[in-house]
C-alpha positions in Angstrom: 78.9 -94.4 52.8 79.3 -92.4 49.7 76.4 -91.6 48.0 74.9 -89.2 45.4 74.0 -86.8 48.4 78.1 -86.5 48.6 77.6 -86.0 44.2 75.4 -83.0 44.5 77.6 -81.6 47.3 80.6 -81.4 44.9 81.7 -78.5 43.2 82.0 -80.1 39.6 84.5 -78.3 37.7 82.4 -79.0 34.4 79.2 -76.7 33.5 76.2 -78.7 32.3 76.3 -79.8 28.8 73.7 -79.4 26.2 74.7 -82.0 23.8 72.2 -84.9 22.7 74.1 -87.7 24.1 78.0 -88.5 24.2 80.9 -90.3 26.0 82.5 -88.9 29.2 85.2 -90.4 31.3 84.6 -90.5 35.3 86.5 -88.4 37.2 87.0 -87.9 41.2 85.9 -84.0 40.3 82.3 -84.7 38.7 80.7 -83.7 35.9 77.1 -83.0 35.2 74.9 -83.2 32.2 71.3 -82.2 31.0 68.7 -83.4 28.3 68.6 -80.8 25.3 67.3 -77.1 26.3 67.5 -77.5 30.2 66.2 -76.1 32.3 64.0 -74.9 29.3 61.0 -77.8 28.2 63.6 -80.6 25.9 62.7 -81.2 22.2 60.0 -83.6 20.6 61.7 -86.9 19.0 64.6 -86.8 20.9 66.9 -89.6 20.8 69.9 -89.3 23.2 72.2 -91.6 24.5 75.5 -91.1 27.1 77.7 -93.2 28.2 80.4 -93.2 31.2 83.2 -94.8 31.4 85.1 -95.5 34.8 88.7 -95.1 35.4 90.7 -98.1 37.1 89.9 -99.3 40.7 87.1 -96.5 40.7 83.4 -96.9 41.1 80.8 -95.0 39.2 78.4 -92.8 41.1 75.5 -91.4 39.1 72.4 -89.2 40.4 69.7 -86.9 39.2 69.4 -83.8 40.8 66.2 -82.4 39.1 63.6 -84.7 36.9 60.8 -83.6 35.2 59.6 -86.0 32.4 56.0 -86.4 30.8 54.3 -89.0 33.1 52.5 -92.4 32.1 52.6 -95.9 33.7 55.1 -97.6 31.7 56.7 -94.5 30.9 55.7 -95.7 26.8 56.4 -91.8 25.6 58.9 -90.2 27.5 61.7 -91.6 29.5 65.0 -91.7 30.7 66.7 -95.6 30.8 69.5 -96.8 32.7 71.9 -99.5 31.8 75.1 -101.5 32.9 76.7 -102.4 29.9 73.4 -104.4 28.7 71.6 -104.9 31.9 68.7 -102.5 32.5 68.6 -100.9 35.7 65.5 -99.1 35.5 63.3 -96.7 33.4 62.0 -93.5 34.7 59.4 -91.1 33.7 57.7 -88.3 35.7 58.8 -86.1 38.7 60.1 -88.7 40.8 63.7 -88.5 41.0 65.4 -91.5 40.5 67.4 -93.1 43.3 71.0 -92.9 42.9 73.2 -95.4 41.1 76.6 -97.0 43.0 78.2 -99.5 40.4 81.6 -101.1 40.5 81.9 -101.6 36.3 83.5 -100.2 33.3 80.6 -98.0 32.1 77.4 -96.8 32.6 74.9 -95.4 29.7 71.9 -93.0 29.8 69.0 -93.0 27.3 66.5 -90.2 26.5 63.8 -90.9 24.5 61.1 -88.4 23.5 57.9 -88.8 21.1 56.3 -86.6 19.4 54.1 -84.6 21.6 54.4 -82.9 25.5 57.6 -82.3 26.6 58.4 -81.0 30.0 61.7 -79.2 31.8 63.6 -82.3 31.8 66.8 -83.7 33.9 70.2 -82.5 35.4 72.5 -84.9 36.6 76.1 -85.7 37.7 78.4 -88.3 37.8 81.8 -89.1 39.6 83.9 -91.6 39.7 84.5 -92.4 43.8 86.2 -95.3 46.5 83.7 -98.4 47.1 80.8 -97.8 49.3 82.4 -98.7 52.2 84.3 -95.7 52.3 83.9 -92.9 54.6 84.3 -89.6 53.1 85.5 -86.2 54.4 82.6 -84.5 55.3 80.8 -82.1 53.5 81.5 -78.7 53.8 77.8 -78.0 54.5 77.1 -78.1 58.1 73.6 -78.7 59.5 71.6 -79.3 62.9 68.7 -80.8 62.2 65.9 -81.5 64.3 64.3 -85.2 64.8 63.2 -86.9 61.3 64.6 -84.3 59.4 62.3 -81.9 60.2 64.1 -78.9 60.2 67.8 -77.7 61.0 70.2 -75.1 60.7 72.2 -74.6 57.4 75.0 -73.1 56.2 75.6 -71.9 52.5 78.8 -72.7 51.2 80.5 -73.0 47.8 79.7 -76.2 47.5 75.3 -77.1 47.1 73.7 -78.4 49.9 70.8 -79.9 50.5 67.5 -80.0 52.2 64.0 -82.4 52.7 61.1 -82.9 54.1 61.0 -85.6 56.5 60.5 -89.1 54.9 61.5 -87.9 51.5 61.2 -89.2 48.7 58.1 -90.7 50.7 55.3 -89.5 51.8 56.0 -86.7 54.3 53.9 -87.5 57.6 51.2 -85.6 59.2 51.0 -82.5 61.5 54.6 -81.1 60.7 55.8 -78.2 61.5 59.2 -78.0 60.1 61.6 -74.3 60.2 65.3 -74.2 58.3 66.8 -70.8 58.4 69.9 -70.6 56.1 73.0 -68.2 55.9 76.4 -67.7 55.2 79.6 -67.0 56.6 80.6 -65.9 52.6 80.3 -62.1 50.9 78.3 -63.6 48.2 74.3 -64.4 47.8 72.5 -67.5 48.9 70.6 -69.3 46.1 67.5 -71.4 46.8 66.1 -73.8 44.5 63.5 -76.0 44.6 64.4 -79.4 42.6 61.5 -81.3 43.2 58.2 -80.1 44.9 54.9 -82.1 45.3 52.6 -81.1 48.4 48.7 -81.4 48.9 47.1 -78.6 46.5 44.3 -75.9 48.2 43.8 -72.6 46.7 44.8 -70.7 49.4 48.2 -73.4 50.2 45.8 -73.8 53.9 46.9 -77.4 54.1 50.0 -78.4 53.6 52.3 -75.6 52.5 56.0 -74.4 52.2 56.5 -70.7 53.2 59.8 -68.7 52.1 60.8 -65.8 54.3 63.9 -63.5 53.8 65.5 -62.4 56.9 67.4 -59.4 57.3 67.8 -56.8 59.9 65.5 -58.3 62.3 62.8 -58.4 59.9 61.0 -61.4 58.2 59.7 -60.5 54.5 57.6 -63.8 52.9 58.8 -64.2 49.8 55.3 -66.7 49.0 53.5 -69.7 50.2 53.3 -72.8 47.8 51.4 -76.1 47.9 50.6 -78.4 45.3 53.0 -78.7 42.4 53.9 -75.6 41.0 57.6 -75.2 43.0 58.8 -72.0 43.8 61.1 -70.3 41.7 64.6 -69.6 42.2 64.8 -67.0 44.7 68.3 -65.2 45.2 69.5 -63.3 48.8 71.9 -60.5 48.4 71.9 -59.7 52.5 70.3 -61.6 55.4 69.0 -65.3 55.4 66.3 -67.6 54.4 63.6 -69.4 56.8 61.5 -71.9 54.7 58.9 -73.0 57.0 56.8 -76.6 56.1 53.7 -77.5 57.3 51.2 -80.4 57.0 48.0 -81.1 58.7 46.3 -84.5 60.0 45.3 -86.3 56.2 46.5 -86.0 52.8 50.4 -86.1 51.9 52.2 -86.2 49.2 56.0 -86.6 48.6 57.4 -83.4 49.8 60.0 -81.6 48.5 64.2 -81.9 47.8 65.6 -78.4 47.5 69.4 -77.3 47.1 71.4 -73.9 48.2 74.7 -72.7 47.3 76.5 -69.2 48.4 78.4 -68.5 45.3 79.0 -65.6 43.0 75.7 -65.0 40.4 76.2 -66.6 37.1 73.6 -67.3 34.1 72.9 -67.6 30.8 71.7 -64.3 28.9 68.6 -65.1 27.4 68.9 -62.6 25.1 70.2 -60.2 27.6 73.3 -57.9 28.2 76.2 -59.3 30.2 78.2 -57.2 32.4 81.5 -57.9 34.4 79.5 -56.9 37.5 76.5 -55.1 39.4 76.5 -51.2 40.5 76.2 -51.2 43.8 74.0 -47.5 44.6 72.4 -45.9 46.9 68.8 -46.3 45.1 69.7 -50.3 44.3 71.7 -52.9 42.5 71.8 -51.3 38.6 73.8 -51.7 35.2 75.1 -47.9 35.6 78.6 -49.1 36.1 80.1 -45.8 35.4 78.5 -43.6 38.4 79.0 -46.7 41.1 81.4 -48.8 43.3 80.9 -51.7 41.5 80.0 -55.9 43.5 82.1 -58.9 43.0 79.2 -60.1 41.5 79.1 -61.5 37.9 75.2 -61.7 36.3 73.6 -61.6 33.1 70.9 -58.4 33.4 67.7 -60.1 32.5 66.3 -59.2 29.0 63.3 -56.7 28.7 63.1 -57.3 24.7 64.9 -59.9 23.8 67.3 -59.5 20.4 65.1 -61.8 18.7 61.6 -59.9 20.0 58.6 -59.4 17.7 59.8 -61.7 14.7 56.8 -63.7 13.2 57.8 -67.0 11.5 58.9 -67.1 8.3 56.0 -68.9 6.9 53.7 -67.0 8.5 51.3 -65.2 6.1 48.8 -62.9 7.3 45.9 -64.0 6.0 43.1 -60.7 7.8 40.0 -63.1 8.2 38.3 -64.4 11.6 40.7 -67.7 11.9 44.3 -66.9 12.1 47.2 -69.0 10.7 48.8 -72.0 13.1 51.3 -69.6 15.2 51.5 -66.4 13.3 50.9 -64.2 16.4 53.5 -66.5 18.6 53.5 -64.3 21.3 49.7 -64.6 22.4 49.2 -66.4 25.7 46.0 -67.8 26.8 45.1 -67.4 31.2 43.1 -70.4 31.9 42.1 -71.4 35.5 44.0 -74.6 36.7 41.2 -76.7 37.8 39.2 -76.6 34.7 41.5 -75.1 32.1 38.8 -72.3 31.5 40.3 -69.8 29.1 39.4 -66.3 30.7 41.8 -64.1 29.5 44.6 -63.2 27.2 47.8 -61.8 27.2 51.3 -61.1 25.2 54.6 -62.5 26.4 57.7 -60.1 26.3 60.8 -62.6 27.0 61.0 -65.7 28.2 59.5 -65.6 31.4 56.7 -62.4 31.6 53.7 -62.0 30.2 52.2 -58.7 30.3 48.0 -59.1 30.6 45.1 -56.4 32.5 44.7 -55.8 35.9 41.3 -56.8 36.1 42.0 -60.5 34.5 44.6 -60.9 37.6 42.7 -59.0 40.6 41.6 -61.2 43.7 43.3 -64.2 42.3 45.3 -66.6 43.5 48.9 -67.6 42.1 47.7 -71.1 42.1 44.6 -70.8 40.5 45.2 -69.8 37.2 48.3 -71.1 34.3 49.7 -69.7 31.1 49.7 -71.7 28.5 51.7 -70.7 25.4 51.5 -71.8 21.9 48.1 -72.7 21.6 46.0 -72.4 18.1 43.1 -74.7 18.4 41.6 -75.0 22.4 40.0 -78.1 21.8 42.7 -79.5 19.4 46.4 -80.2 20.8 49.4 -79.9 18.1 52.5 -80.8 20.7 53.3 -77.6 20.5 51.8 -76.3 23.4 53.8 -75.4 26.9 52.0 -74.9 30.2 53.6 -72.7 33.3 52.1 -72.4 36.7 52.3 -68.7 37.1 55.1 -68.0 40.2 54.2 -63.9 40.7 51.7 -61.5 38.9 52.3 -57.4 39.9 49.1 -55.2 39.3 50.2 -51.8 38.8 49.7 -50.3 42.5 47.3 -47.4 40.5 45.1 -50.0 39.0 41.6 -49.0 40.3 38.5 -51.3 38.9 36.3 -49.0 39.9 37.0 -46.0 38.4 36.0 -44.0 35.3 37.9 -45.5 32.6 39.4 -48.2 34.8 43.1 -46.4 34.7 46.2 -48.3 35.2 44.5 -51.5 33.8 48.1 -53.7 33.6 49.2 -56.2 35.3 52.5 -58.4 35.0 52.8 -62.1 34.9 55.7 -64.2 35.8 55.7 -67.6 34.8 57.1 -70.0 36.9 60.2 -71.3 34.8 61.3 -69.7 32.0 60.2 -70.9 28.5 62.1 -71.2 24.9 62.4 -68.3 22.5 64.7 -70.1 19.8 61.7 -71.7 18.1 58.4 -70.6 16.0 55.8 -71.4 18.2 57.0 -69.1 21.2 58.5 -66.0 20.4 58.3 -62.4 22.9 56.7 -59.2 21.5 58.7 -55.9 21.2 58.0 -53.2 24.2 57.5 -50.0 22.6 60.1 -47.0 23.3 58.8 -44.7 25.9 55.7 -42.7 25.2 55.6 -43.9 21.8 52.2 -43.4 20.1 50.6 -45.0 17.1 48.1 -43.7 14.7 45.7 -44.9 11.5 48.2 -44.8 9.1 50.2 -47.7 11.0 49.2 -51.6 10.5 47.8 -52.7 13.7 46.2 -56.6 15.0 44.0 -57.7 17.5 43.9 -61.2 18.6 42.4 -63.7 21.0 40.1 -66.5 21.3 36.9 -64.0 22.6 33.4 -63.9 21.9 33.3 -62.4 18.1 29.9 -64.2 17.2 28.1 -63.5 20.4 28.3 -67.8 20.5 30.9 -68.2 23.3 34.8 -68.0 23.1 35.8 -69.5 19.6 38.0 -72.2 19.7 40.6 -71.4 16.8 42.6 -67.8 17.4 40.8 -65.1 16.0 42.8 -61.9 14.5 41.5 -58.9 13.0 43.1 -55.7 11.4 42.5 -52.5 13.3 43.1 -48.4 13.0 44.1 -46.4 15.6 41.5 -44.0 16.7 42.8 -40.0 17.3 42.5 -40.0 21.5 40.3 -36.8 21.3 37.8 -38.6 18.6 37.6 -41.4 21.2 37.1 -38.7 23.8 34.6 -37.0 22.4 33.0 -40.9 21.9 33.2 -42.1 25.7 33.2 -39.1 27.3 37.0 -37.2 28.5 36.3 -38.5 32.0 36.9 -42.0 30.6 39.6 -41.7 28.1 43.1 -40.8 29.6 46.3 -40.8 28.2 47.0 -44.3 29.3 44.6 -45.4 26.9 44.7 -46.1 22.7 41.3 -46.7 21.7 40.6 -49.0 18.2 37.8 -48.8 15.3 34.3 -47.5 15.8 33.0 -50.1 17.9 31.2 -52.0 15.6 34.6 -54.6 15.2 36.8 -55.7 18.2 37.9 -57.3 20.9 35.3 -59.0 23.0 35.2 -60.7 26.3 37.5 -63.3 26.4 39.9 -61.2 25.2 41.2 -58.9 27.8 44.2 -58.7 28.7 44.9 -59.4 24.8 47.6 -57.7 22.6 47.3 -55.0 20.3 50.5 -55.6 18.3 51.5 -52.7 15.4 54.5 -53.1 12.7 57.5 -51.2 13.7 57.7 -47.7 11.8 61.6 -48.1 11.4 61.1 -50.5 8.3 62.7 -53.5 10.6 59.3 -56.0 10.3 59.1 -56.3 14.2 56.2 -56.2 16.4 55.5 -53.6 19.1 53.1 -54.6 21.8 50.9 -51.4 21.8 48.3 -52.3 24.3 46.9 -54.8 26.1 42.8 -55.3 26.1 40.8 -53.3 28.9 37.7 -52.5 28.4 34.3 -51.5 26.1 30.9 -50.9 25.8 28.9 -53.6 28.1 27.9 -56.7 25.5 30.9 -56.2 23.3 30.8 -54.0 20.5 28.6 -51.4 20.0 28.7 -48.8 17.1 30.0 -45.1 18.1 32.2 -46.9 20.9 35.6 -48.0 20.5 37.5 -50.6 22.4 39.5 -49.4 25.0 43.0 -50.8 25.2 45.6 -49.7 27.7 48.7 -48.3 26.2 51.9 -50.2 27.0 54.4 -47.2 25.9 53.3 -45.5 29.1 54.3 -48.3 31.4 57.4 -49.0 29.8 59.8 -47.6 32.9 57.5 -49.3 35.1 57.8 -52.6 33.4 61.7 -52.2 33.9 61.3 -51.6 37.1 59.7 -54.4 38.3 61.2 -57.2 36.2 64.7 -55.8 37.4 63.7 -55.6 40.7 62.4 -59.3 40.5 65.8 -60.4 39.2 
């Protein structure tokens, strides 16, 4: 029969819309639509209602293909409703997607409610106006060989999304599987795998019950990460080769798996903020933007954005007040690492566009992906506004020169990718400039500190703390520390008697922009001090961002 597995297979001529609600006609085709934002978290107060109308002799298919909504029992704050003309058919919160809906009627309508506070990635679905159930379609143009239950197969990526499960899914997945899909293509363009919905057992170390990604090319097997619990994997894009996703469970403890999609289709995607170009350079030393040197892909993608155009903007309310407490959001780029069992604040760090935070080595070193979360837009710890957004943290990249035990602790940086991308458009999250090259910043320049660290010697405070800083002259801090200590990596602050304190590594150091624009340059990120936080005749140690600015390139265009 025709279901919405056969929905998601087609290759709907319309691109998701982003409107609040609205009426659409069925059509054999498809056509998919989104709450507000997607896949970005959806608004507060939302209020969104769509309606479908069928065409003669035609029955209404409609399915959700991802669905992320703030959970509760009755789903009282958010949800998603669905009717037939006035008949409820159901109301859905959480990750759970719902099953599909196959009506023979006039119309179908969608409802999106939101309150006031927590919102989450929200919903992509499709609808399609198809023959009665009883029909037997043409097959789809994904082929597969799976093994008994569903637990594994062989795939091929065509044009058209396919789809894999666990076995049992959307129940529980059983014990002691061991489950291996390896998926190519026949096609010149990439494979993309997504992960729709995920939910396994959680451990630390993913020793349980785990997915593993590899990419396969040339013989060799490169894992591309092990995941358990819920934090899926990101989107993960192959240029050459194939994928292998291995799934494993042990004897006890399961949870409802996973449903993940792939497609072999030409790369396209919103900017972000970024530059578009008509295609990739294909060069010897990698895929770049240097189209005029190269034999340029078929491939059409956005270039992620380092800075995006709207970087190191305060709000225009903000006022900056230079006391201990700082204003509700004036420093919207501040980020607080907190450990995910416990929500332990431990660290800071700055985000630079929508989906990297840059924080220290040292906060990041011998941790695990799973253990720790970002959590952005945060004022008060211990008082929630609803303007708060949590990521599970998909990748962090210690500069390979970091050394934690060495004089000065050099290299101290460390990049953090969240695990789905978060919303610049508003006040509460916005990304911190990256300074040019080698820049350098002096006394003369307004600079801030911020971060929720120990500045009474009482414990972390609870409300973010900011404070007004000079530069210090490198050879003054030298002459300070020590010139074994002090590198040119580093930008030291004050005289040691104010600054950052534990708590706070990993923290920004933010300066106003000499060009007159108003924009704030990330200058450094914590690292390091005298032992028991401040201590007159020593400054605090920050390490300077303007020499790791090719180096940041580097590795968030090598991610993408």
């Amino acid at each position: 029969m025709l279901t919405l597995t056969v929905l998601v297979l087609l290759a709907v001529t319309a691109t998701p819309g982003d409107a609040c609600g609205g009426t659409m006609t069925a059509t054999s085709e498809g056509q998919e639509f989104n709450s507000t934002n997607y896949p970005y978290d959806y608004s507060n107060n939302e209020n969104c209602e769509w309606i479908f109308n069928a065409g003669p002799d035609g029955w209404l298919y409609l399915g959700f293909a991802t669905f992320d909504i703030e959970d509760h029992s009755s789903c009282n704050y958010d949800y998603v409703k669905v009717f037939d003309g006035d008949t409820e058919l159901g109301k859905f919160c959480g990750n759970t997607r719902p099953a599909d809906f196959i009506r023979n009627t006039a119309s179908l309508r969608v409802e999106f409610r939101t309150d006031s506070s927590i919102a989450k990635g929200g919903f992509r679905a499709g609808f399609v106006m198809g023959p009665a159930p009883t029909t037997t379609p043409a097959p789809a143009t994904t082929t597969t060989t799976p093994s008994p239950n569903g637990c594994g197969g062989t795939l091929t990526a065509t044009a058209t999304v396919g789809i894999f499960q666990s076995p049992d899914y959307p129940s529980n997945y059983p014990h002691s599987q061991n489950c291996e899909w390896t998926i190519s293509t026949e096609l010149d363009d990439p494979i993309t795998l997504t992960f729709d919905v995920f939910s396994l057992e959680s451990h630390s170390s993913c020793n349980y019950d785990a997915v593993e990604i590899f990419e396969v090319s040339g013989g060799q097997e490169t894992s591309k990460g092990k995941y358990c619990g819920t934090n899926r994997p990101d989107e993960i894009i192959l240029y050459d080769g194939s994928f292998k996703v291995v799934f494993t469970s042990d004897s006890s403890v399961s949870n409802t798996g996973f449903s993940a999609s792939f497609v072999s289709r030409p790369i396209t995607c919103e900017s972000r903020g970024g530059s578009c170009v008509a295609s990739l350079a294909d060069c010897e030393s990698g895929r770049v933007n240097d189209l005029a040197s190269c034999p340029q892909s078929a491939d059409v993608c956005c270039l992620p954005s380092i800075s995006p155009s709207n970087c190191g903007r305060l709000p225009a309310s903000t006022r900056i007040v230079g006391g201990d407490d700082s204003e509700e959001h004036a420093w919207p780029w501040q980020v607080s690492l907190q450990t995910t069992s416990s929500s332990f604040h431990f660290c800071g760090g700055s985000l630079i566009n929508a989906q990297w935070v840059i924080t220290a080595a040292h906060c990041v070193e011998g941790e695990q992906t799973s253990a720790f979360k970002v959590v952005l837009g945060e004022h008060h710890r211990e008082q929630t506004s609803g303007n708060e957004v949590e990521r599970g943290v998909a990748r962090f990249i210690m500069h390979p020169q970091y050394d934690g035990s060495g004089a000065g602790f050099p290299n101290d940086i460390a990049l953090v990718k969240l695990a789905s991308p978060v919303s610049l458009d508003g006040p509460h999250m916005r990304a911190a400039c990256l300074p040019e090259p080698g820049e350098e910043y002096s006394a003369s320049d307004e600079c801030w500190i911020t971060g929720w660290g120990d500045t009474k010697g009482t414990g972390n405070e609870q409300i973010l703390q900011e404070l007004r800083v000079d530069i210090r002259d490198r050879e003054t801090c030298r002459s300070n520390w020590g010139s074994g200590y002090i590198r040119d990596t580093h930008v030291c602050i004050n005289d040691g008697t104010t600054g950052a304190c534990n708590g706070d590594s990993g923290g920004p150091l933010v300066c106003l922009a000499r060009s007159g624009s108003g924009l704030w340059n990330l200058v450094g990120a914590t690292s390091w001090g005298r032992t028991g936080c401040q201590t007159a005749g020593y400054p605090s140690v920050y390490t300077r961002v303007s020499e790791f600015r090719d180096w940041i390139e580097e590795q968030i265009l090598a991610d993408n």
